[in-house]
C-alpha positions in Angstrom: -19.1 -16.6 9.0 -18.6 -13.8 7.0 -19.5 -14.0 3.1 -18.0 -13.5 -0.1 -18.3 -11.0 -2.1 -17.9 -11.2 -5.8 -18.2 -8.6 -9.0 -20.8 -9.1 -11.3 -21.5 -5.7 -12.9 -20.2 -2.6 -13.8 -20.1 0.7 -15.7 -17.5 3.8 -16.1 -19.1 6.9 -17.6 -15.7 9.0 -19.2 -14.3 11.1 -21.1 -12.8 8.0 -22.9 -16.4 6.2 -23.2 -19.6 5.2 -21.8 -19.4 1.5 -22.4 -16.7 -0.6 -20.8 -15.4 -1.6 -24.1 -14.5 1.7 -25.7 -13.4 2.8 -22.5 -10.8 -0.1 -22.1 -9.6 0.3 -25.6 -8.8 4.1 -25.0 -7.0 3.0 -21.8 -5.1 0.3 -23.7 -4.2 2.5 -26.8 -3.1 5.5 -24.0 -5.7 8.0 -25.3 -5.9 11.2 -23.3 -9.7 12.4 -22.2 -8.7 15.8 -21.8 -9.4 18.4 -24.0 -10.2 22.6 -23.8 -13.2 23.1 -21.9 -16.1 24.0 -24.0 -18.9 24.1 -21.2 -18.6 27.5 -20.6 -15.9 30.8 -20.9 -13.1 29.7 -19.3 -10.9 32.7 -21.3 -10.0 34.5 -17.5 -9.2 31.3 -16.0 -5.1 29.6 -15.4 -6.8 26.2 -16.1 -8.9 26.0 -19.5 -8.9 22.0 -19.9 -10.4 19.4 -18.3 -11.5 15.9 -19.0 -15.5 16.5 -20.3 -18.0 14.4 -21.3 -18.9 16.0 -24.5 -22.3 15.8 -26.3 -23.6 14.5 -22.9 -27.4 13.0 -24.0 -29.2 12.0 -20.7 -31.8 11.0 -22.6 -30.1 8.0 -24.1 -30.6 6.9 -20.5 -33.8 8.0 -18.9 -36.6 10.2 -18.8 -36.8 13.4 -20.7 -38.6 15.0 -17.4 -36.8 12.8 -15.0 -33.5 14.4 -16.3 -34.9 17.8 -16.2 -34.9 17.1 -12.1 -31.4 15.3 -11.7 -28.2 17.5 -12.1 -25.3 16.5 -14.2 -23.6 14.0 -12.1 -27.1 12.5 -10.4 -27.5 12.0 -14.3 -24.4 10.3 -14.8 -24.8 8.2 -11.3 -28.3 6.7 -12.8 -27.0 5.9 -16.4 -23.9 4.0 -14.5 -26.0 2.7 -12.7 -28.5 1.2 -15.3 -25.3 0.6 -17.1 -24.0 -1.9 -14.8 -27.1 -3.6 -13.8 -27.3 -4.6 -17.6 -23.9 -6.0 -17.7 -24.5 -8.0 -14.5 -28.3 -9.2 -16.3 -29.7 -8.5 -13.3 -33.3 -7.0 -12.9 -33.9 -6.2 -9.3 -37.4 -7.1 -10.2 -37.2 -10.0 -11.6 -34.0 -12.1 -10.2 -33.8 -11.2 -6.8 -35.3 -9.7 -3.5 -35.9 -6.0 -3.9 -35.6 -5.4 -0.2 -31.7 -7.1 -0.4 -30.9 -4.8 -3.0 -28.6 -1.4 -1.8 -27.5 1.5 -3.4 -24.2 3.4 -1.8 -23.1 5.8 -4.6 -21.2 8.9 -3.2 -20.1 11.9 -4.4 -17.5 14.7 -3.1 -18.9 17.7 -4.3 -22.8 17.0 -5.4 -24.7 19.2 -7.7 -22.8 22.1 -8.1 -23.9 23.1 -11.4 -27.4 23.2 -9.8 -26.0 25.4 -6.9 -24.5 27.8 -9.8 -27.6 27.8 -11.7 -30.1 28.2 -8.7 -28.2 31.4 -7.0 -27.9 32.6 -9.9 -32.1 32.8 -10.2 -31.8 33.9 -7.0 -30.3 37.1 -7.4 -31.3 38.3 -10.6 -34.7 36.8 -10.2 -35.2 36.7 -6.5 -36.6 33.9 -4.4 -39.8 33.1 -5.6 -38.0 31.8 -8.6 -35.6 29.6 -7.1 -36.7 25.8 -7.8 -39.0 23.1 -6.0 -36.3 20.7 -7.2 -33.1 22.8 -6.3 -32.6 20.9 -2.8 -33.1 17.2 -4.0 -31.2 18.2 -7.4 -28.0 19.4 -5.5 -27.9 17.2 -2.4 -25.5 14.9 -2.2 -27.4 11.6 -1.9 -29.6 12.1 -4.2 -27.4 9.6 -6.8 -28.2 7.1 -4.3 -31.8 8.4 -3.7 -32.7 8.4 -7.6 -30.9 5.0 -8.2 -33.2 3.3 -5.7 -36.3 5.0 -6.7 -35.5 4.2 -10.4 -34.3 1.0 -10.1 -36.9 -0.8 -7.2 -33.7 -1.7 -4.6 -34.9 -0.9 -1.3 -32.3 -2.4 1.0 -29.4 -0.2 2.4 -29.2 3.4 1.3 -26.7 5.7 1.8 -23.9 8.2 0.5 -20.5 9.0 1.6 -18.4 11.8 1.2 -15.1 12.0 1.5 -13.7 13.9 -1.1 -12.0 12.4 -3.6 -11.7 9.0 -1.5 -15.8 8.4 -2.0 -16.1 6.2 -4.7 -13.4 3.7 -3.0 -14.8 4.0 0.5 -18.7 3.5 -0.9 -17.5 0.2 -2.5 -15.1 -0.6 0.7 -18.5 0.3 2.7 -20.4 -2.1 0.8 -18.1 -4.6 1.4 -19.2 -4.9 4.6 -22.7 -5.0 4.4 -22.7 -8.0 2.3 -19.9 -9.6 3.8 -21.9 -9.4 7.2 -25.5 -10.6 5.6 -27.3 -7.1 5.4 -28.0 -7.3 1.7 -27.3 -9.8 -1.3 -26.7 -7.1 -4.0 -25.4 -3.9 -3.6 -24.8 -1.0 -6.6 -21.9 1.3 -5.5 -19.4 3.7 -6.7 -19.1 7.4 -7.0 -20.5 10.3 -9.7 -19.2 14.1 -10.1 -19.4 16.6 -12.3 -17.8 19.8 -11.0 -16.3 21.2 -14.5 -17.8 24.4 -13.6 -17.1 28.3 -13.2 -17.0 27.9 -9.4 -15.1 24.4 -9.4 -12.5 25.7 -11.9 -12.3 28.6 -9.8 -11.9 27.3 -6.6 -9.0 24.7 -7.9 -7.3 27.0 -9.9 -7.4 29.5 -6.7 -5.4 26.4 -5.0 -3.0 26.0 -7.5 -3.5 22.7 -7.6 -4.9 21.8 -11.0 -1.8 22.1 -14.5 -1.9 25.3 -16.8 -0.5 23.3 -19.7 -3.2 24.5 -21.5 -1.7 24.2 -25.2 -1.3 20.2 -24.8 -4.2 19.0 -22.9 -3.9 15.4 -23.8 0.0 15.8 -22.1 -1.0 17.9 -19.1 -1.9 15.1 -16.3 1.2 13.7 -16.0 1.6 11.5 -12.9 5.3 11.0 -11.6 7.0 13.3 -14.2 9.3 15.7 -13.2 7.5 18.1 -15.4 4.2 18.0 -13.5 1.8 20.8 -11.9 -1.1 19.6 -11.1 -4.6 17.5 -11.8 -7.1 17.8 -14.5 -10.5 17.6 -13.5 -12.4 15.0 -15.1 -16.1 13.6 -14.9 -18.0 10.8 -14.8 -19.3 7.9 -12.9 -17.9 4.5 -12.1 -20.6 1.8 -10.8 -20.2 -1.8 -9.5 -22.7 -4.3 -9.2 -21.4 -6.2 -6.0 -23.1 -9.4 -4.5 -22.6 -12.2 -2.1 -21.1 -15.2 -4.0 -23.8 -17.0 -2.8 -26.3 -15.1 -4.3 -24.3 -14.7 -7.7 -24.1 -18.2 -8.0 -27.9 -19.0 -8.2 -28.1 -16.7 -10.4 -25.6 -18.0 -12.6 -24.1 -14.6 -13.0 -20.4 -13.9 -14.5 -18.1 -12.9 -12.1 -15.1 -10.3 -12.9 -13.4 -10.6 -9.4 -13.6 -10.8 -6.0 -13.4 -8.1 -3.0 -11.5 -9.5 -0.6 -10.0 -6.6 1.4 -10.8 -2.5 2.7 -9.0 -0.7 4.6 -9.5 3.0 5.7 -7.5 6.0 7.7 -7.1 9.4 8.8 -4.0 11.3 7.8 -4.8 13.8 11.2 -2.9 16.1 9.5 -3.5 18.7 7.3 -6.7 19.9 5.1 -5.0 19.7 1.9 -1.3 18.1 1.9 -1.0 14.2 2.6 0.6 12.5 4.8 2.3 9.6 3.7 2.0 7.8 6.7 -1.5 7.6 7.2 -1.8 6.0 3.4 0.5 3.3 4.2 -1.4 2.6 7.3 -4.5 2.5 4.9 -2.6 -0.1 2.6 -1.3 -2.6 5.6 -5.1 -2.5 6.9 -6.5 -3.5 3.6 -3.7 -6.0 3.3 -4.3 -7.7 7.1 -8.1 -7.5 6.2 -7.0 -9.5 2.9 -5.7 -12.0 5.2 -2.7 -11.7 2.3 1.1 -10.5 2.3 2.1 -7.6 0.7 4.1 -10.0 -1.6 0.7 -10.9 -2.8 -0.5 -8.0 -4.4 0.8 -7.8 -8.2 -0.9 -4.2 -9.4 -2.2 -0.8 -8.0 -3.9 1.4 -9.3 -2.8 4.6 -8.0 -4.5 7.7 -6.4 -1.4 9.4 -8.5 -3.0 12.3 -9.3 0.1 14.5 -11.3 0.5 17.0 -8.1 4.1 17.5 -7.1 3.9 16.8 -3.6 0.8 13.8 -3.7 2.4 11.8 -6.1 5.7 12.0 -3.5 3.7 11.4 -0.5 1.7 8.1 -2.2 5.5 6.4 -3.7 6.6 6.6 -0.2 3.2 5.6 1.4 3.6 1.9 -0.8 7.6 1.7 0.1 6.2 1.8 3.9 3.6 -0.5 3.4 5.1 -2.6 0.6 8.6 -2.9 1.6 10.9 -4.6 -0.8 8.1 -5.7 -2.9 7.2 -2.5 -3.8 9.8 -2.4 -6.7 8.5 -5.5 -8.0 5.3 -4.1 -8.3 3.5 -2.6 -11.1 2.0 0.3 -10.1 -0.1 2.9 -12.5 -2.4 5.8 -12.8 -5.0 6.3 -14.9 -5.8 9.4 -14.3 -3.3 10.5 -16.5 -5.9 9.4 -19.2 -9.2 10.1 -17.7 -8.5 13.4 -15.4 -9.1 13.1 -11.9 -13.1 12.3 -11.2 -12.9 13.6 -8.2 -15.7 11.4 -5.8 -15.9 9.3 -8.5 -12.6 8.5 -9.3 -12.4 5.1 -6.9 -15.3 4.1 -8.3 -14.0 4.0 -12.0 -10.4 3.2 -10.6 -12.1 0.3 -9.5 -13.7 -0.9 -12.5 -10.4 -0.7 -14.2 -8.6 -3.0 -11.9 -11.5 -5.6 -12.3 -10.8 -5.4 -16.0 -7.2 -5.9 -15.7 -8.1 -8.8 -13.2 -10.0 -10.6 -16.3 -8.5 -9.0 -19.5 -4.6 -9.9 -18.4 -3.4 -6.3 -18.8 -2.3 -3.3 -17.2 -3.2 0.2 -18.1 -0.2 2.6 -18.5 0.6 6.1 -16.8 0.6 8.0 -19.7 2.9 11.1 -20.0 5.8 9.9 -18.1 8.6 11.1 -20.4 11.2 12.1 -17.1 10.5 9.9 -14.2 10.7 12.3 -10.7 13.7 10.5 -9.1 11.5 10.8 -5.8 9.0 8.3 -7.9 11.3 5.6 -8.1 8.8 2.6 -8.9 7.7 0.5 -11.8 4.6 3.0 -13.2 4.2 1.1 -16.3 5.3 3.9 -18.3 3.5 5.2 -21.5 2.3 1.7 -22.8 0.0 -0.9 -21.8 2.1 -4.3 -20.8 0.7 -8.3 -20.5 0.2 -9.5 -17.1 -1.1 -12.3 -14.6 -2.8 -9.8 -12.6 -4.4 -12.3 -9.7 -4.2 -9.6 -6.5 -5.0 -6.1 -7.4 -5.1 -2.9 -5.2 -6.9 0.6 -5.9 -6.1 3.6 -4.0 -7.6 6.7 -3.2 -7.2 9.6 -1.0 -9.2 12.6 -0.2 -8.8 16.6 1.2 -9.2 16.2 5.2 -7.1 13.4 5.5 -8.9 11.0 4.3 -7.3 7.4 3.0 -9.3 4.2 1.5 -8.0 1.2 0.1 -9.7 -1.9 -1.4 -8.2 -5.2 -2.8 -9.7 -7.5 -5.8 -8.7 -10.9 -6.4 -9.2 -13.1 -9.7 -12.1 -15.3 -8.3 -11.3 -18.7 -7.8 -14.3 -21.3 -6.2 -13.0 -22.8 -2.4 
């Protein structure tokens, strides 16, 4: 018999906050994380915003030396992480076994500020300068690998990337392994910090990111006719996830429960979605719900303010949705915190957990002239009261790849 798996913890390290309280209050009062990038000259560049994290202190968080030898986002993956482990009152110590304890944080870029940094030793400096640490500082599992080591959890370790599906599929991933027995307790989500010469470059040289750089706080603009692209953001979002049975030993306070994941691959195209392979993502989630689409009362939306994605992912709930998917309320967040990239499913997550428990529903901020092609409810430019009992989150990622996972208010058998 498979078991459930229940919410007990979590973090989301923004633009808008580093506590879930000033973060949920920004998304409530429709504050905009984006501002002018002031990590380095961005003067040459189409794109000069993006949602930072400004006056960034590691140290509030760990180790002075041990956050000489994480980059940025590993930094922001282990504060998260610490970060939820305190809201859930768990010490992996103390409460529970440290060999049922997992880590599966992911990321869709990794250390690239460390890759910048390193190559750039490298040719002015040659290679006898290059780093000790620059491998395990830029690697992409190292969020995971410096979680466990600072933490004690020795169970199931690992990292997924997929682009900017990671954080969802890492928690969809985790799913599983408690559902089928192989841990009790499992921290998960996604980190990123790419707000860098070589990530701003790459995105503006796509076209895919918006040039309104005179209003940053109006430039992601999910579902307005008026949009051009993302803004990067930053961050991490973490979740403390454990099998109910475990939870409840421990008395802990629950926020939700996971109850479906669901995952697909558009086969398609590097960059542009398909809006078939996202429904198929949705209906799989929904069947491994064991609910109806006439279930599910929010989504949080991939919607990330591109012209053609936020097409493809309105037609990609009409498939799997059907009739219901007018009666839904559907929003994206990203129009407040910037897209995080890998760990945007991870925070996406957190917020639907929150809206589970707190009985409302973040807005789409920005959506002054609804795209006819975007036809459904978004929850336009203010927060609104609601029974939220099913929630879904949604994220999708270059090469294709869809993930889905569904929360449910927890209720006891």
């Amino acid at each position: 018999m498979k078991q459930r798996v229940v919410i007990t913890g979590m973090s989301a390290v923004t633009s808008l906050g580093q506590d879930l309280d000033t973060f949920w209050n920004n998304l409530m009062e429709g504050k905009s994380g984006v501002t002018p990038i002031e990590a380095f000259d961005v003067s040459e560049y189409p794109t000069r915003i993006a949602a930072e994290i400004k006056n960034w202190d590691p140290e509030t968080y760990m180790d002075r030396k041990e956050a000489r030898r994480m980059d940025r986002y590993v930094q922001f993956a282990v504060a998260a992480a610490g970060l939820a482990l305190k809201d859930a009152n768990l010490s992996i110590q103390d409460d529970t076994d440290p060999e049922r304890v997992g880590v599966y944080i992911g990321s869709g870029i990794g250390g690239l500020g460390t890759f910048e940094d390193q190559y750039r030793t490298l040719l002015e400096k040659g290679p006898k300068r290059v780093s000790p640490f620059f491998i395990p500082m830029m690697i992409a599992n190292m969020a995971s690998g410096q979680v466990s080591i600072l933490t004690g959890a020795k169970g199931p370790n690992s990292t997924t990337v997929t682009a900017c599906a990671t954080g969802t599929h890492t928690i969809g991933d985790s799913f599983r392994l408690l559902q089928n027995g192989e841990a009790d307790v499992m921290l998960c989500g996604g980190a990123e910090a790419t707000i860098r010469p070589t990530g701003l470059a790459g995105f503006c040289s796509m076209r895919a990111m918006s040039t309104r750089n005179d209003e940053p706080e109006r430039a992601s603009r999910p579902y307005d006719v008026d949009r051009d692209g993302f803004v990067m953001g930053e961050g991490a979002g973490v979740l403390v996830l454990e099998t109910l049975e475990h939870a409840k030993k421990r008395g802990a306070r629950i926020y939700g429960e996971v109850i479906g994941y669901g995952m697909s691959g558009d086969a398609h195209h590097m960059t542009d979605p398909d809006p078939n392979g996202a429904a198929r993502c949705m209906k799989k989630a929904l069947s491994d719900a064991g609910i109806a689409p006439e279930d599910v009362d929010y989504i949080n939306a991939h919607g990330t303010s591109t012209p053609v994605g936020d097409v493809s992912e309105t037609t990609a709930i009409k498939t799997a949705f059907g009739d219901h998917a007018y009666k839904l309320a559907v929003s994206s967040t990203k129009s407040m915190t910037g897209h995080l990239l890998g760990a945007a499913g991870g925070v996406e997550a957190v917020i639907c957990a929150l809206a589970l428990t707190r009985g409302k529903l973040p807005p789409t901020i920005n959506l002054d002239n609804q795209d006819p092609q975007c036809d459904l409810d978004y929850v336009p430019n203010a927060p609104r009261e609601a029974n939220v009992r099913v929630a879904l989150s949604n994220s999708f990622g270059f090469g294709g790849h869809n993930a889905t996972i569904i929360l449910r208010k927890y209720e006891e058998a």
